[in-house]
C-alpha positions as CSV (number, residue, x, y, z in Angstrom):
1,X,39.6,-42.8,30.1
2,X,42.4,-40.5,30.9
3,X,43.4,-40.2,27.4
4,X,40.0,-39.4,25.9
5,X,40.3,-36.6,28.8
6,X,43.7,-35.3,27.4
7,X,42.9,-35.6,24.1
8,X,39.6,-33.6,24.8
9,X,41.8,-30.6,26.5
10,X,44.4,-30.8,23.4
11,X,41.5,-29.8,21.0
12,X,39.9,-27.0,23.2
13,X,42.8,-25.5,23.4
14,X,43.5,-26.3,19.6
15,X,40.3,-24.7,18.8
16,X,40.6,-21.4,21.1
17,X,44.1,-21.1,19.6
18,X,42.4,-21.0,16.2
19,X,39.8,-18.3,17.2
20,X,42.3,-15.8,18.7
21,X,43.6,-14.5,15.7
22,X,39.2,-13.5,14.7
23,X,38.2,-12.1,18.0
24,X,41.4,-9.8,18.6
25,X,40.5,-6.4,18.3
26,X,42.9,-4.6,15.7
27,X,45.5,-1.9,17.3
28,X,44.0,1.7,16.7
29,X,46.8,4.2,15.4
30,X,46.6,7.7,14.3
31,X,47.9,10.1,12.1
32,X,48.9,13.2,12.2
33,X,47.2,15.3,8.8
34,X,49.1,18.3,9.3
35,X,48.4,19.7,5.4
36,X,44.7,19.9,6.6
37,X,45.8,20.0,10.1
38,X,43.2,16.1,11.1
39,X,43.9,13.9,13.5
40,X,42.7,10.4,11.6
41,X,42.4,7.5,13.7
42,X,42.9,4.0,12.0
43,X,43.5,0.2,11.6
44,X,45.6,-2.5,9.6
45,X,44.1,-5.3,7.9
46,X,45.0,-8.7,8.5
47,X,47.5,-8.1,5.8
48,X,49.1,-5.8,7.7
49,X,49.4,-3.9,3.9
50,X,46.0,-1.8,4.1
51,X,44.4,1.1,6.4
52,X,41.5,0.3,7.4
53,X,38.1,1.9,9.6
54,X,39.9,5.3,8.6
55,X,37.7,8.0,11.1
56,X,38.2,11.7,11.6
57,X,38.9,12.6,15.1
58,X,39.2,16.2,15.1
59,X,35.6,18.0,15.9
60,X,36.8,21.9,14.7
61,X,37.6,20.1,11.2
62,X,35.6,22.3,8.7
63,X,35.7,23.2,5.0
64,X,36.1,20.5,2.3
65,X,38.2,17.9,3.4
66,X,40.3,15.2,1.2
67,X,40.1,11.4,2.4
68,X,43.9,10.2,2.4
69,X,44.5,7.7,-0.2
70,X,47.8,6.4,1.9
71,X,49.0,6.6,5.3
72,X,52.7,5.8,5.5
73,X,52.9,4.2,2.4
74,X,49.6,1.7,3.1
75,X,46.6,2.3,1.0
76,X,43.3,4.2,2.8
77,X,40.5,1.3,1.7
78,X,37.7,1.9,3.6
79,X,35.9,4.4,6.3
80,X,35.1,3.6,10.0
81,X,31.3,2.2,9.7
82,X,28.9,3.6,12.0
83,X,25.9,2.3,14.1
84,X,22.2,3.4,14.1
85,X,22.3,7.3,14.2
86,X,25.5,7.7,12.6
87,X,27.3,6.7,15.9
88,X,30.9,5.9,15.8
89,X,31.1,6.5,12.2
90,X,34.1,8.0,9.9
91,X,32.9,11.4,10.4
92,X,30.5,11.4,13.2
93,X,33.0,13.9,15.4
94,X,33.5,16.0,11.8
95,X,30.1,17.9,11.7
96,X,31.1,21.2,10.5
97,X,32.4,20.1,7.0
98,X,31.3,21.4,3.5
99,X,32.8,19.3,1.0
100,X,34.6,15.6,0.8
101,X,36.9,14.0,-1.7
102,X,36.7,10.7,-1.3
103,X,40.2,8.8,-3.1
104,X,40.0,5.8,-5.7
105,X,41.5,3.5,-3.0
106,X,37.9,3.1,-1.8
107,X,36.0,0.8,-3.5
108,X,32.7,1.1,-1.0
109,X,31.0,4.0,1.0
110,X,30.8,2.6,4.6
111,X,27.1,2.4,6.6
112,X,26.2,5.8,7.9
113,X,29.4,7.2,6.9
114,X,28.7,10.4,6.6
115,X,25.2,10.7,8.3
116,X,23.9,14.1,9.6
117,X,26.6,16.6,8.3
118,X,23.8,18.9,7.8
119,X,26.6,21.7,6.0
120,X,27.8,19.0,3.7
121,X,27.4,20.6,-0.3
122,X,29.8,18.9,-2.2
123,X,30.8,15.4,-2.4
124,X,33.2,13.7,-4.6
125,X,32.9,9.9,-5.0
126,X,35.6,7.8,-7.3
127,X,34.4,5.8,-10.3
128,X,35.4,2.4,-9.0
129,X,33.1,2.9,-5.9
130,X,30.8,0.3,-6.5
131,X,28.7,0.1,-3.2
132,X,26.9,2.7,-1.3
133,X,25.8,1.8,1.9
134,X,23.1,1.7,4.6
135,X,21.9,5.4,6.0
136,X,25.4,6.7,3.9
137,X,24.5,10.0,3.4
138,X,21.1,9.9,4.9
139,X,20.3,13.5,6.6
140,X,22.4,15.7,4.2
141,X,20.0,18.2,3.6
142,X,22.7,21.1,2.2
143,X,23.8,18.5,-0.9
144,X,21.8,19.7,-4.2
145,X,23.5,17.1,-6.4
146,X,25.6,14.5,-6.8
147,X,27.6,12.0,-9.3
148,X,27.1,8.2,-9.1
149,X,30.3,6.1,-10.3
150,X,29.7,4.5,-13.9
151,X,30.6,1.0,-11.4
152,X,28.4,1.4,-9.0
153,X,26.3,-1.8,-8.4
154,X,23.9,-1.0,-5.4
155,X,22.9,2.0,-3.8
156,X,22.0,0.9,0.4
157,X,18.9,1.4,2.4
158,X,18.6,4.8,3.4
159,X,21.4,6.1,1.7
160,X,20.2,9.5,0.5
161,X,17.1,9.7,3.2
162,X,16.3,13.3,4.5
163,X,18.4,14.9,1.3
164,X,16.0,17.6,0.9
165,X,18.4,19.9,-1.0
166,X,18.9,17.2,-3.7
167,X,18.0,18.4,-6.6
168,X,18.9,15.9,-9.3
169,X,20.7,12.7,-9.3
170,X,21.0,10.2,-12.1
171,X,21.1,6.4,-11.1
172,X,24.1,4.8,-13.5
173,X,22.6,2.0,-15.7
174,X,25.2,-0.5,-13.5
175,X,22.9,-0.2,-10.7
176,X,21.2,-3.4,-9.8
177,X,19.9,-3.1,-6.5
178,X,18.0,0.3,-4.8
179,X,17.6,-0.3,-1.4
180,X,14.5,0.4,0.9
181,X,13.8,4.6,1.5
182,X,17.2,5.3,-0.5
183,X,15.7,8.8,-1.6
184,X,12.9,9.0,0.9
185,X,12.3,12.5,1.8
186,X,14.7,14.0,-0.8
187,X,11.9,16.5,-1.5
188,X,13.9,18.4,-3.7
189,X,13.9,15.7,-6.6
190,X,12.2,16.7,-9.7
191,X,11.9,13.5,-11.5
192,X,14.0,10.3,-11.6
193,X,15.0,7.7,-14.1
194,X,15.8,4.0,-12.7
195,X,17.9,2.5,-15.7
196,X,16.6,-1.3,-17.2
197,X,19.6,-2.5,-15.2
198,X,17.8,-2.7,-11.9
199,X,15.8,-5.4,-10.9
200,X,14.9,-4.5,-7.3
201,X,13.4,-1.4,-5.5
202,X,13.1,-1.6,-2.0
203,X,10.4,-0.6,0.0
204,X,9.5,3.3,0.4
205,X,12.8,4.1,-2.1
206,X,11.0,7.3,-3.0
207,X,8.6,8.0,-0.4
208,X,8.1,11.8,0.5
209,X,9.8,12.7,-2.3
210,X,6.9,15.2,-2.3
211,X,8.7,17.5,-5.6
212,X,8.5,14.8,-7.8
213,X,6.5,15.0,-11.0
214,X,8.2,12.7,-13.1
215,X,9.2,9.0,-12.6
216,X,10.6,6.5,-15.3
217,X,10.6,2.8,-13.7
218,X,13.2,-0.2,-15.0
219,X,11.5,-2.4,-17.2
220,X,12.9,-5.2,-15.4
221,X,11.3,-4.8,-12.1
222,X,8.6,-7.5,-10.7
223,X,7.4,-5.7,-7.6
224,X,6.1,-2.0,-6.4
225,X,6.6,-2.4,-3.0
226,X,4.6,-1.0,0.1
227,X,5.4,2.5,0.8
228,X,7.1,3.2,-2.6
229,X,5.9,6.3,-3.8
230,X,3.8,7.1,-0.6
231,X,3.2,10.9,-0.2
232,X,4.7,11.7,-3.7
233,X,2.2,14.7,-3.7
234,X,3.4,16.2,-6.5
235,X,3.3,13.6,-8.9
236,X,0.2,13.6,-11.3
237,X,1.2,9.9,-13.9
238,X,3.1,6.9,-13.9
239,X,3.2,4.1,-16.2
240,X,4.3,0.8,-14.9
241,X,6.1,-1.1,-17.0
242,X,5.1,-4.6,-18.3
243,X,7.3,-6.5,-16.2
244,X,6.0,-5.8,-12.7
245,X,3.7,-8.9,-11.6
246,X,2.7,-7.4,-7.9
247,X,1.9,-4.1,-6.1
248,X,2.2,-4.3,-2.7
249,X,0.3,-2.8,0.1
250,X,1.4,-2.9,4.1
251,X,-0.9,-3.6,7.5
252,X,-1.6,-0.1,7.3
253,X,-2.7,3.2,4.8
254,X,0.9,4.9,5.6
255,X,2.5,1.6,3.8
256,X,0.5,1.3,0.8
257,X,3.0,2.0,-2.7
258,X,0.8,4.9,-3.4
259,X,-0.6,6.4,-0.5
260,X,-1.4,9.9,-0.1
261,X,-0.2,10.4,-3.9
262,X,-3.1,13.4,-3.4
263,X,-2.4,14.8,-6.9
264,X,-1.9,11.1,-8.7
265,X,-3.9,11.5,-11.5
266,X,-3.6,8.4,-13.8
267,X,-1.7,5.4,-13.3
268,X,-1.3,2.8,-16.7
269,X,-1.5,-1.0,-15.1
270,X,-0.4,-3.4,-17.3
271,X,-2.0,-7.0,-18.2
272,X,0.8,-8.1,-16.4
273,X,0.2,-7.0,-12.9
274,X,-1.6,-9.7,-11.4
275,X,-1.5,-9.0,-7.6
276,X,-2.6,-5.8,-6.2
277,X,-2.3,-6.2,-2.3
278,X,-5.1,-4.6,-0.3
279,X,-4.8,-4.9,3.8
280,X,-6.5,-1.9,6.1
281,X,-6.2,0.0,3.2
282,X,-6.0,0.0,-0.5
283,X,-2.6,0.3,-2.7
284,X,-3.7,3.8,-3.4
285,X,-4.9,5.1,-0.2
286,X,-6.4,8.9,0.1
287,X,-5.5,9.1,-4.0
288,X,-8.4,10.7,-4.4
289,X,-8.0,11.9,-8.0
290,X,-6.4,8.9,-9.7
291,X,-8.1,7.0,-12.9
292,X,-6.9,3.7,-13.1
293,X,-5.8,2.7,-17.3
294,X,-6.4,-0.9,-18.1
295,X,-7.7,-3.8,-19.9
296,X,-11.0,-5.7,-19.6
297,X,-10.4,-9.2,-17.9
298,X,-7.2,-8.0,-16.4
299,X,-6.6,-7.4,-12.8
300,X,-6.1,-3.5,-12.9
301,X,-10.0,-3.3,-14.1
302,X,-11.2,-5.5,-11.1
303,X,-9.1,-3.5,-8.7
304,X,-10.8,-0.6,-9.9
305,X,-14.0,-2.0,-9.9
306,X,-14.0,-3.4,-6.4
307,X,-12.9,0.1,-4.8
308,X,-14.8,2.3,-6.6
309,X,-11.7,4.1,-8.8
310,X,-12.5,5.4,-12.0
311,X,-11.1,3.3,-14.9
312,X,-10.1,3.7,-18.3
313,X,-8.6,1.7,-21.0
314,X,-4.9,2.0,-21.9
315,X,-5.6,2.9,-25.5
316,X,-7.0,6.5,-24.2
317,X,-3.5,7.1,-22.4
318,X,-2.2,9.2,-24.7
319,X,-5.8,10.6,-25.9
320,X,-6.2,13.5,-23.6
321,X,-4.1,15.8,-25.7
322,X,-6.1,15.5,-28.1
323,X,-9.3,16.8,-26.9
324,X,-11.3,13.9,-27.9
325,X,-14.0,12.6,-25.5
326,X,-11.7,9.6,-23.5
327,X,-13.9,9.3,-20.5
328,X,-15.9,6.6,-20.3
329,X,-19.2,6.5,-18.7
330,X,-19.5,5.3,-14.9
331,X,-21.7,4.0,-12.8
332,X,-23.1,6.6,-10.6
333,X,-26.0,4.9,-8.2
334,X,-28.6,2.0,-8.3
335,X,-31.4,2.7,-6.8
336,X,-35.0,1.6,-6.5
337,X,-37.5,4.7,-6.5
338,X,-39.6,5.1,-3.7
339,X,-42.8,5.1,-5.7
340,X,-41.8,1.3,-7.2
341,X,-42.2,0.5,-3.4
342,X,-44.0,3.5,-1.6
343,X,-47.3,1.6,-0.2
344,X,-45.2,-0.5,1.1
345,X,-43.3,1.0,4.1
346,X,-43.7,-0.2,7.3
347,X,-43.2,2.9,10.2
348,X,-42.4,0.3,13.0
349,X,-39.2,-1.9,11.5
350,X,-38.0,1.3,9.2
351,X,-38.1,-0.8,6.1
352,X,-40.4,-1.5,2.7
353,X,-41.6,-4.5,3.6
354,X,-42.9,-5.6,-0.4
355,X,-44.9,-8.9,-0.4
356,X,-45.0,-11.7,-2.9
357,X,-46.2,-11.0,-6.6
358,X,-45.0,-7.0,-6.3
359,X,-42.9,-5.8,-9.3
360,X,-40.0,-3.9,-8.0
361,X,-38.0,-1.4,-10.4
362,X,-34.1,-1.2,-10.4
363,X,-32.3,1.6,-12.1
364,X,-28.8,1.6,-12.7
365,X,-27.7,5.3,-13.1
366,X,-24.6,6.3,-15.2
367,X,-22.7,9.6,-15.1
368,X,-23.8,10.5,-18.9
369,X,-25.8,8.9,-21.4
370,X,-25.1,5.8,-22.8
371,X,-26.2,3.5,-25.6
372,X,-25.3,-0.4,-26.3
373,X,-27.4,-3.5,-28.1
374,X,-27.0,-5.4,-25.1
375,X,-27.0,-4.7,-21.0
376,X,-24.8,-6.2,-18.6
377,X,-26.1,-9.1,-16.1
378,X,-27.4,-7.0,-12.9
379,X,-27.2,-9.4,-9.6
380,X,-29.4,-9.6,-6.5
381,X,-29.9,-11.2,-3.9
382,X,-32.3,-11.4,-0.6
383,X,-30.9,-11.6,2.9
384,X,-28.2,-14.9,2.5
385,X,-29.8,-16.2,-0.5
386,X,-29.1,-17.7,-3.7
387,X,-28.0,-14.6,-6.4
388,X,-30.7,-13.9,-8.5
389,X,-29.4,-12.3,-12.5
390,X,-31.5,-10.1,-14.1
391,X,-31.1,-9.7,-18.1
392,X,-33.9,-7.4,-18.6
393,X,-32.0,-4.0,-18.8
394,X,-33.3,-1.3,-20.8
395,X,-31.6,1.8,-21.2
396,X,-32.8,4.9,-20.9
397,X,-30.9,8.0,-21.8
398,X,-28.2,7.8,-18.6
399,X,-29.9,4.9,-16.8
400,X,-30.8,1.3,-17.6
401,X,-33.8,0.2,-15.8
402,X,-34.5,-3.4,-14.4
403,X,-37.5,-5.2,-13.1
404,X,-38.0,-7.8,-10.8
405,X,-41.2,-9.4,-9.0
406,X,-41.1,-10.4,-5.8
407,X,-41.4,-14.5,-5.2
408,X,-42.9,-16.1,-2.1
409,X,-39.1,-17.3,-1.5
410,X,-37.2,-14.0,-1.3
411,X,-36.5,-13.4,2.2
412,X,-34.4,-10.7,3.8
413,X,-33.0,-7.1,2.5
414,X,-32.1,-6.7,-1.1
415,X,-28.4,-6.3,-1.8
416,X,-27.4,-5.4,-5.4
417,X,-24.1,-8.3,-5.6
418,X,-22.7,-7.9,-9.4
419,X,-23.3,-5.6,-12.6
420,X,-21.1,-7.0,-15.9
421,X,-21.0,-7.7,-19.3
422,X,-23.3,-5.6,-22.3
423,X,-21.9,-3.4,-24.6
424,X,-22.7,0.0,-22.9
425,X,-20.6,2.6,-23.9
426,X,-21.3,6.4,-24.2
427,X,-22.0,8.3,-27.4
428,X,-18.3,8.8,-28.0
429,X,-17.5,5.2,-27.9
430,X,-16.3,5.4,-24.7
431,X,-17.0,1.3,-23.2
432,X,-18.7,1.9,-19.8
433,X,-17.3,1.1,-16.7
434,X,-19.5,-1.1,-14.4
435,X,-19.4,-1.3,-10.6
436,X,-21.7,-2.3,-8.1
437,X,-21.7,0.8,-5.5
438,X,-24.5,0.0,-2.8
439,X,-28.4,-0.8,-3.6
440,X,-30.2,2.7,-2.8
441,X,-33.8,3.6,-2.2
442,X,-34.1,7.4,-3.5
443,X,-35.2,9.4,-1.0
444,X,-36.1,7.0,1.8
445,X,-33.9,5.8,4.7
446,X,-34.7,2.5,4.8
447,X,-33.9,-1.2,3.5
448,X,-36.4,-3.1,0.8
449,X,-37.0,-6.2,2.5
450,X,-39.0,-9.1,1.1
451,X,-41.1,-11.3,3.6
452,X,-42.6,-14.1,1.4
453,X,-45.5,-13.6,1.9
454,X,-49.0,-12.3,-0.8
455,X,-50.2,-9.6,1.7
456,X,-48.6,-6.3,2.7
457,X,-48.7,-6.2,6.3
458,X,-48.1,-3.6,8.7
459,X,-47.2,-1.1,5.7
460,X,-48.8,2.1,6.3
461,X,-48.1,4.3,3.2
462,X,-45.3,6.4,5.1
463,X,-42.0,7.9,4.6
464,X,-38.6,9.5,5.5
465,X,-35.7,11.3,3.7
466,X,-32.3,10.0,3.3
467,X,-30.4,7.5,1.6
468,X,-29.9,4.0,2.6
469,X,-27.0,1.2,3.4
470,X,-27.3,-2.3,2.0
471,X,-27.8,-4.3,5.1
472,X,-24.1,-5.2,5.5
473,X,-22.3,-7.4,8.3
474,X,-22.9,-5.5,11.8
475,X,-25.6,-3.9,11.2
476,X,-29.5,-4.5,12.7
477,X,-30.8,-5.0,9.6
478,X,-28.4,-7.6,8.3
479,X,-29.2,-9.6,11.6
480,X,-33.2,-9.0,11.4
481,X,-33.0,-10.5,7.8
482,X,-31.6,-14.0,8.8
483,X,-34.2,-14.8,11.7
484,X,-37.2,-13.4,9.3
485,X,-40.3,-15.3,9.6
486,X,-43.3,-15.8,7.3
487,X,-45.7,-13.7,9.3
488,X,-45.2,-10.7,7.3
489,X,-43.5,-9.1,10.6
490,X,-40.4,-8.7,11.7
491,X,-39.4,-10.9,14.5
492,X,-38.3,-9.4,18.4
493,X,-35.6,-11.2,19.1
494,X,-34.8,-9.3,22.0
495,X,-37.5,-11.1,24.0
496,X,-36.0,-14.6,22.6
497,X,-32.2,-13.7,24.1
498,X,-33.5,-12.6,27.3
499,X,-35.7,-15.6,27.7
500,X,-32.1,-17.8,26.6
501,X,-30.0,-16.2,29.2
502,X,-32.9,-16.5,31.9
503,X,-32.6,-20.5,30.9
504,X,-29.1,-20.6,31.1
505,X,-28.3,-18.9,34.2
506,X,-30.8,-20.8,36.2
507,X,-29.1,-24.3,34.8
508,X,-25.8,-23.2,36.1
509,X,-27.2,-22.1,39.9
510,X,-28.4,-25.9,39.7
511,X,-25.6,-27.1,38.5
512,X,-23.1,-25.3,41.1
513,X,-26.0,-26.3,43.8
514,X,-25.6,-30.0,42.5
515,X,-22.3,-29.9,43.1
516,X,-22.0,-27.9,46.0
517,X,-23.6,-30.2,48.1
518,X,-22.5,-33.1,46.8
519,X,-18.9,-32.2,48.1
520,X,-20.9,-31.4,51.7
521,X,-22.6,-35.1,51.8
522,X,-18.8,-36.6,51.0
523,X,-17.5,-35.2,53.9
């Protein structure tokens, strides 16, 4: 036993022996800069043959300073790194300086190197720099422009954030990697091109870069991510290159890839793109002008489709300049006149109550006139049942008008579900694009609801102004429609739930009664 003990203690202290050399801090030395009269604080490497964590410890330093490429004879290889906020970093102390020249020693830019030296203009990085890193230069706001090394490989996250004053920049096609809000907020930017040779674009890499009008994307990139070009409000296109797969959105509007692009006028979505991430809000949040170009079948029509952004077909991209008519007819409304369901409106529930055997009118309404040999498929549907497809389209100069007669077995609030297919298209040729906004009855503020039955009870003739919603989840309506009886009346349910609750809290006085005394009598 007493050996395994000692053998136990000989490799403890084996092991801590090993570890002293790692957790050691390195000596700090100066020098003494006296041609540009800086103090420089410093380390060795393990090597004993390089300067390391070089920083700048004299605060009145101003002017354009030159980065030592040796110290006594040992090569300057890299800059003190700093923490969140710049803190502790190479030049953190230095905040009055203009200009830096940073020597070929240096093969990366440390994290947050030179963060917040709001007078900083110039900067002078070597060619065999091949890394820029985290928050590098972020909050530089007096650089207008700057020269990437023909080596550089990845530019960090943040690196350029808050560079208002940057006016142009041009990414070397060596870059692979652009790291997450890189040039966020460099409102200065005019356009930017991101060579083939990147594959990756973090997340908000140009948001607020609110001067951009111009953007050219690598065609070798698979995702947009959230927050991308969020509040680019200056730009008004962008084509997205056939390679991306995804466009991502965040929990929230402010994350979206395009959100509050308020100028965004037309975005090209290739065939490729099959994911277009929507969570609280859409991909293109408050992009209130965009058209979205696509293809039919393809994921960048049902996008458009579902959220009610005009479309258009990639052929017409380049179209516009042309003057030719490129837009293509939209659907505007569908409603169902009032006088297709007029006698039928009951005062008391708020809603056309149309009995069995009526012949309802549906009319699809475009935003110009259209023509076509065949009509698209319009779906409906009563309360929660089965979809009903009507094929009976005809149009009529900007509308195409449907027809359906009511069946002792529709039951609830009409809801217009689907319009596709036909051949619609306007006079220029112009294919239509179909949506399904809500079902509407002009004029009137109230729901079509079928009751099943051959008699129109408790209509009365009347009727109110307005426009109406189509019964959706929350609302009254939606939860009138799935108790509806065949009375030809609406059911009170109110009376039902208070009768319920009555029943139930009486059970549980028993119950707590039974109980209660039960415990007494064992005692």
């Amino acid at each position: 036993m007493t050996k395994v003990k000692y053998l136990i203690i000989f490799l403890i202290i084996s092991i801590l022996i090993l570890l002293i050399p790692s957790i050691s801090k390195a000596e700090t030395l100066t020098y003494n800069d006296t041609a540009q009269n800086i103090e420089w604080s410093y380390e060795l490497d393990s090597t004993g043959n390089n300067v390391i964590n070089l920083k700048c410890n004299t605060k009145t330093a101003s002017g354009t300073l030159n980065i030592p490429s040796s110290i006594n004879g040992k090569n300057v290889i890299s800059l003190k790194k700093g923490s969140y906020g710049g803190i502790g970093s190479a030049f953190s102390e230095c905040v009055s300086i203009t200009g830096i020249t940073i020597p070929d020693t240096i093969t990366q830019i440390a994290d947050y190197a030179f963060y917040g030296l709001t007078g900083l203009k110039t900067i002078t990085i070597p060619n065999n720099v091949t890394l820029i890193g985290e928050s590098a230069l972020k909050n530089c706001p007096g650089l207008t422009s700057i020269t990437l090394p023909n080596n550089i490989i990845e530019i960090g996250y943040g690196a350029f954030d808050g560079c208002s004053g940057l006016k142009n920049i041009t990414i070397p096609n060596t870059v692979v990697k652009i790291g997450g809000y890189a040039f966020s907020g460099c409102s200065g930017l005019k356009s930017i091109v991101v060579p083939n040779s990147v594959t990756t674009i973090g997340t908000g890499a140009f948001s607020s870069c609110s001067g951009l009008t111009s953007v050219t994307l690598s065609n070798k990139i698979s995702v947009i991510e959230q927050s991308t070009f969020a509040r680019c409000t200056s730009l008004k296109s962008l084509i997205i290159p056939d390679s991306v797969t995804t466009i991502r959105s965040g929990d929230f509007g402010i994350y979206s890839a395009f959100c509050d692009c308020t100028n965004l006028e037309k975005i090209l979505i290739p065939d490729s793109v099959a994911t277009i991430e929507d969570n609280t809000f859409t991909s293109f949040a408050n992009c209130k002008k965009v058209t979205i170009y696509g293809n039919d079948g393809m994921k960048s029509k049902e996008y458009a489709e579902e959220n009610g952004i005009p479309f258009d077909y990639i052929a017409n991209w380049d179209k516009a300049s042309s003057g030719d008519d490129i837009t293509p007819p939209t659907v505007k409304s569908i409603k169902v006149p009032y006088t297709s369901v007029l006698s039928y409106y009951d005062s008391n529930s708020k809603m056309y109550v149309v009995p069995t055997g009526k012949q309802v009118t549906i009319n699809v309404n475009f935003s110009e006139e259209i023509e076509g040999t065949t009509t698209p498929t319009l779906t409906i549907k009563f309360g929660s049942g089965k979809n009903i497809e009507l094929t009976n389209g005809t149009i009529q100069g900007d509308k195409i008008i449907y027809t359906y007669t009511i069946k002792s077995t529709d039951k609830g609030i009409m809801t217009a579900v689907e319009l596709k297919g036909g051949n619609v298209k306007d006079t220029a040729g112009n294919s239509a694009t179909l949506s399904c906004p809500t079902l509407k009855v002009e004029i009137t503020s109230d729901n079509i609801y079928a009751n099943g039955t051959t008699t129109d009870s408790g209509s009365n003739g009347g009727s109110s102004s307005g426009s109406v919603n189509n019964g959706g989840s929350g609302s009254s309506s939606s939860n009138k429609q799935d108790s509806t009886t065949a009375s030809g009346k609406l059911p009170q349910t109110g009376i039902g739930i208070s009768i319920i609750l009555v029943i139930i809290t009486i059970a549980g006085i028993s119950i707590f009664t039974y109980f209660k005394y039960n415990n007494l009598r064992d005692i």
